[in-house]
N, C-alpha and C positions, 0 to 999 in steps of 0.2 A: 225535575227540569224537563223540559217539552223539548222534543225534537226538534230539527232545523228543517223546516219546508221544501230545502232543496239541498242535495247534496250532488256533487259530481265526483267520480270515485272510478279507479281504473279495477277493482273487486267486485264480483260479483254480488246480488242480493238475492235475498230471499223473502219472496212474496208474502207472504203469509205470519211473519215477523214483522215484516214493515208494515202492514195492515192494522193488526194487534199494536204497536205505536202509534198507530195514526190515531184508531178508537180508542183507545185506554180505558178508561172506565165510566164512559159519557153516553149514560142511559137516554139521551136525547135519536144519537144515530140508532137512523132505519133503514137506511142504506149506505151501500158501501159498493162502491164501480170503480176498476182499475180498467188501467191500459198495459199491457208488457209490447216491446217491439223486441223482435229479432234478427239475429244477422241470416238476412237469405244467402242461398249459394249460385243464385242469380238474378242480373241486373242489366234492364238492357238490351238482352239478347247474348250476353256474356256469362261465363262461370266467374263466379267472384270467390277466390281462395283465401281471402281477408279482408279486414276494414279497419281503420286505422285512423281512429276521430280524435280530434285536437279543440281546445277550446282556448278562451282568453281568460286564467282566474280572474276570481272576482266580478268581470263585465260578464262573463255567463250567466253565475252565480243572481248580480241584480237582474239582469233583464227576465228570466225565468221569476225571481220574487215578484216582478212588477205584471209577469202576467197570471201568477197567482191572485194580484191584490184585487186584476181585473175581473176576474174569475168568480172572485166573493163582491165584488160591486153587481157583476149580472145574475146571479144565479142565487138560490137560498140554501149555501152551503155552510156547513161546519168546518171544516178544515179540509187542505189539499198535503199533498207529496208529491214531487218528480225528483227524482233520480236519475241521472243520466253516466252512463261510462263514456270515460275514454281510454284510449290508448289503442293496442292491437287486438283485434275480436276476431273471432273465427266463424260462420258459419253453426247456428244455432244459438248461439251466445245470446244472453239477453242485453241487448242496448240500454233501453231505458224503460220506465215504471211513470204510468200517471194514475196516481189513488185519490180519491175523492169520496167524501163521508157529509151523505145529508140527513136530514130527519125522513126524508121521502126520496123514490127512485129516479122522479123525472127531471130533478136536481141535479141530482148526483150523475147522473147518464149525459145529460146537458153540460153539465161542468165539462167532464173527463172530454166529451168529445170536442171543446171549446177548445182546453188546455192544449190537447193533441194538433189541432188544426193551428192553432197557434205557435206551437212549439217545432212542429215542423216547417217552418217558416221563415221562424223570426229569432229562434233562438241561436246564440250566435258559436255555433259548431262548426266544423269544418270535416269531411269523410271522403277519405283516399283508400280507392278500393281498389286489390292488386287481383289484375286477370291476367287470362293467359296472354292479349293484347298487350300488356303492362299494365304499369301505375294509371290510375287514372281519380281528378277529383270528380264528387258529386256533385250535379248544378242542382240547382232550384227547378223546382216542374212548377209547369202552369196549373196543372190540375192541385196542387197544394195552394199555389195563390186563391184558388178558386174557392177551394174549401174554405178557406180563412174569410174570403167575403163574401162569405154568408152571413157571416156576423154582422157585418158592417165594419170590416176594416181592409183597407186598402195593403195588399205584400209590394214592395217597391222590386219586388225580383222575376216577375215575369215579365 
């Protein structure tokens, strides 16, 4: 049985396992490019002593599959993975995982950095980060809308 393209999981992962499910035994992949995102311990101009990301099941889950499906429409790739956590993270924690496995690198580097730009964007998570200020949620940055239209898609959030 093949793995699920996307998983959202409040557990850690481990890289190098998830890679090895991605490839399996597909003498095709010549490349293989990830992304890991971590929890910084600043934001802002602030200490952030946690983060604390919430998603909507299932409308996560698709909107992440659909920018997968995108991802294999632009790019000459084999297969993808994202991962993302929620719940409470502390400061070094890995967030989230974009794997991407092509026959060649400039696929695979293209993909990963597509997924990324997209995923930060559009994916629909929510991250409440507790400073010494207080609670506070994360907005959308224009320089992420920026990123994403490069591609040629419009972020309705800057």
């Amino acid at each position: 049985m093949s793995q699920p393209r996307v998983v959202i999981q409040t557990q850690d992962f481990e890289l190098q396992a998830e890679i090895a499910a991605l490839r399996g035994q597909d003498a095709r992949v010549g490349a293989v490019c990830s992304f890991i995102g971590t929890v910084r311990d600043r934001n802002d101009g602030s200490a952030v002593a946690s983060m604390e990301l919430e998603h909507y099941p299932g409308m996560t889950e698709k909107a992440i599959e659909a920018m997968i499906d995108e991802a294999h429409r632009r790019f000459d790739i084999l297969g993808a993975r994202v991962i993302h956590r929620v719940g409470l993270l502390q400061p070094t924690d890995q967030i989230m995982m974009v794997a991407v496995i092509s026959a060649h690198r400039g696929e695979s580097f293209q993909a990963c950095e597509f997924l990324m730009d997209y995923l930060k964007t559009q994916a629909p998570f929510w991250k409440k980060e507790d400073t010494p200020e207080g609670a506070r949620w994360v907005d959308a940055r224009v320089a992420d809308d920026a990123a994403l239209a490069r591609w040629g898609i419009d972020a309705p959030n800057a």
